[in-house]
N, CA, C and O atoms as a GROMACS GRO file, in nm:
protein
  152
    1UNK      N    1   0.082  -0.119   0.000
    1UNK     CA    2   0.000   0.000   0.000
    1UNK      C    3   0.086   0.125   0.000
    1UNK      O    4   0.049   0.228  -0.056
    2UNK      N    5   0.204   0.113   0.065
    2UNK     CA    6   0.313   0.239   0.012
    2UNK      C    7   0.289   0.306   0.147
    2UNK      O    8   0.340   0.416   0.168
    3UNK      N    9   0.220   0.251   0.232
    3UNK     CA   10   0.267   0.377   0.361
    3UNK      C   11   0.291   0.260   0.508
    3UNK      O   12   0.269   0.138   0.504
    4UNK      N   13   0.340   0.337   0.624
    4UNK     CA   14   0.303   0.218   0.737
    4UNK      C   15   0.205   0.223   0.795
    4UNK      O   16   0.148   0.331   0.811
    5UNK      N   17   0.156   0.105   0.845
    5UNK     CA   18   0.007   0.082   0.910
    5UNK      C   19   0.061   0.198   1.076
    5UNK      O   20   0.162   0.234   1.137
    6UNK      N   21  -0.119   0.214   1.080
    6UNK     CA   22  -0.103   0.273   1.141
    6UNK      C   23  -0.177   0.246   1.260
    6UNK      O   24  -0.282   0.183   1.247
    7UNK      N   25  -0.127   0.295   1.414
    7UNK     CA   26  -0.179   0.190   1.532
    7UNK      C   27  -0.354   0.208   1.525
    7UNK      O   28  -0.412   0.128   1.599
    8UNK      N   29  -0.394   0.249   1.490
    8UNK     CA   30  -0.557   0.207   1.504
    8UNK      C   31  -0.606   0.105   1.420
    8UNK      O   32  -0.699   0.036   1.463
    9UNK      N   33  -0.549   0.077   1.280
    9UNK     CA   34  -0.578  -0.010   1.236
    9UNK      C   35  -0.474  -0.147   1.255
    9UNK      O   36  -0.468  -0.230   1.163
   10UNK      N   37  -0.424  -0.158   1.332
   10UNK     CA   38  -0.384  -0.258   1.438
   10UNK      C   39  -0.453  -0.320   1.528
   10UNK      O   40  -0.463  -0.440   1.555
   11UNK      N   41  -0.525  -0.173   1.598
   11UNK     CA   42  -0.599  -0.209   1.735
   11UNK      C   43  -0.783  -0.328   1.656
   11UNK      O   44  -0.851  -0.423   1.696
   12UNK      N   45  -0.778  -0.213   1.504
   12UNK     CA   46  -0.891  -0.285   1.500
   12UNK      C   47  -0.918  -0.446   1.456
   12UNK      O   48  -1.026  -0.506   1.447
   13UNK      N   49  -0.742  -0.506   1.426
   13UNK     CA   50  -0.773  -0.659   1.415
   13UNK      C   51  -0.754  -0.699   1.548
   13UNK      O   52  -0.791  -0.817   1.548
   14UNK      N   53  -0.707  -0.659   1.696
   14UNK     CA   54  -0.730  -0.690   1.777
   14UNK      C   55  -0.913  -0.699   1.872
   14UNK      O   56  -0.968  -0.773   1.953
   15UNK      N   57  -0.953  -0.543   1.777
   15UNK     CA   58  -1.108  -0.568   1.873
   15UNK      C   59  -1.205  -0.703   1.739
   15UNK      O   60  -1.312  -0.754   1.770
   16UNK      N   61  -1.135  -0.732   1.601
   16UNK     CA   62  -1.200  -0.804   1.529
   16UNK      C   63  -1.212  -0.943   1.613
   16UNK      O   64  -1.306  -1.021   1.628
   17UNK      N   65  -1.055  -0.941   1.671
   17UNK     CA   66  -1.090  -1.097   1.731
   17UNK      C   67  -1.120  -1.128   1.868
   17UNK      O   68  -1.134  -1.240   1.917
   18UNK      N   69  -1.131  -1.003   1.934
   18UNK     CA   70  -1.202  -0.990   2.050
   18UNK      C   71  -1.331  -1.016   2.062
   18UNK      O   72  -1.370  -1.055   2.173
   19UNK      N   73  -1.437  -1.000   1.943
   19UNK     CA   74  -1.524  -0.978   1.927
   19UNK      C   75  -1.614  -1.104   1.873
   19UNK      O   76  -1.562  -1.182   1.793
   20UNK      N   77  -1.760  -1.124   1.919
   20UNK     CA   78  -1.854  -1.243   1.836
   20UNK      C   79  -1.776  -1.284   1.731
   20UNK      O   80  -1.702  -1.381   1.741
   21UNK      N   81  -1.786  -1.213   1.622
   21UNK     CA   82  -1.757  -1.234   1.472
   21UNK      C   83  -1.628  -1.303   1.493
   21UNK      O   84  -1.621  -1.355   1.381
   22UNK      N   85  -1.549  -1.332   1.537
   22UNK     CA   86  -1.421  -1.388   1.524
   22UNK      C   87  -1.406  -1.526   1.600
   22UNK      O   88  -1.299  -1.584   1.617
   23UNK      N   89  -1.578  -1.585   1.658
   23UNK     CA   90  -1.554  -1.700   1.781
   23UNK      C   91  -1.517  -1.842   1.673
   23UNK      O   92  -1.475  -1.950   1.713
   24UNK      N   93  -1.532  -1.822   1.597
   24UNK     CA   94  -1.430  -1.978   1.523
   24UNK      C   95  -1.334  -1.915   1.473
   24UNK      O   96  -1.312  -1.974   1.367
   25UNK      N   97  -1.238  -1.804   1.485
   25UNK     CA   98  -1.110  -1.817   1.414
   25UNK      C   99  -1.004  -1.922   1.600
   25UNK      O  100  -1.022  -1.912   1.721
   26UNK      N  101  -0.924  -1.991   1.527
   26UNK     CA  102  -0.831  -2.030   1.615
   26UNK      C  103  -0.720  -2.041   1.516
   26UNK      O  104  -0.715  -2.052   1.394
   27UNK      N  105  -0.649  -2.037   1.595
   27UNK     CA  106  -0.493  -2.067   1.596
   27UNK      C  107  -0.414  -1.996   1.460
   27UNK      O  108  -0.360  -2.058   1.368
   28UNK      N  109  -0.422  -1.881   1.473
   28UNK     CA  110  -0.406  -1.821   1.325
   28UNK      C  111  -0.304  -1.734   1.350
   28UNK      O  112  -0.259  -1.700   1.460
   29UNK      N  113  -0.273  -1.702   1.244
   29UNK     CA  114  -0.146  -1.551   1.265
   29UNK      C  115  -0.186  -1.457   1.218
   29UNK      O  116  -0.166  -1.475   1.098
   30UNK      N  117  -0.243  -1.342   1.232
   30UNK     CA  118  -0.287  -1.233   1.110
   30UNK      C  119  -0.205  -1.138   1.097
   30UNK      O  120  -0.180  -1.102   1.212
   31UNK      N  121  -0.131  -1.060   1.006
   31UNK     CA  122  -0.043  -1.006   0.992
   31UNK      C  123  -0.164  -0.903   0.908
   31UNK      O  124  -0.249  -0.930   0.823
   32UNK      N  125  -0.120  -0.762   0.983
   32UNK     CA  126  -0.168  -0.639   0.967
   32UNK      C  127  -0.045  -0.560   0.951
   32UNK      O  128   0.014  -0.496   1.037
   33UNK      N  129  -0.012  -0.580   0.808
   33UNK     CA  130   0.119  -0.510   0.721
   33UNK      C  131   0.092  -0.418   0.599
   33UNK      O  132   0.176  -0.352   0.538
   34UNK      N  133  -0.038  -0.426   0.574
   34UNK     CA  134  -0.080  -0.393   0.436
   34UNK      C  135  -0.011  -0.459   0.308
   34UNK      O  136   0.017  -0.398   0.205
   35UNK      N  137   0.013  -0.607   0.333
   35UNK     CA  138   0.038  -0.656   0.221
   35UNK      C  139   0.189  -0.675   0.175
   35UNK      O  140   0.235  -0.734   0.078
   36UNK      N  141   0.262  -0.589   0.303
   36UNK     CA  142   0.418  -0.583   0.274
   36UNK      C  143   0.464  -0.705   0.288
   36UNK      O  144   0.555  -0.742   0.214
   37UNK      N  145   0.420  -0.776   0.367
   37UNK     CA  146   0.462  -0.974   0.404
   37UNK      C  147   0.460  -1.075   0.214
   37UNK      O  148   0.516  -1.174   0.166
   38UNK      N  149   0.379  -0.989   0.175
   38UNK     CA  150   0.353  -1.058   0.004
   38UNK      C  151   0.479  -1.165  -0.056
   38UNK      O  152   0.469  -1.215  -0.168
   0.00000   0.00000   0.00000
């Protein structure tokens, strides 16, 4: 994406898996890089 992430959109894959919507993810890694990991 050409810039660095920035801490709120960090925080928000932390409240994603805090949250209902995320009660079957397990054991995963999510990398919130914008794609730089590619």
């Amino acid at each position: 994406m050409g810039r660095l992430v920035q801490p709120e959109e960090i925080a928000y894959a932390y409240l994603f898996l805090a949250s209902d919507e995320a009660s079957m993810v397990t054991g995963t890694n999510l990398q919130v890089d914008g794609g730089a990991s590619l």
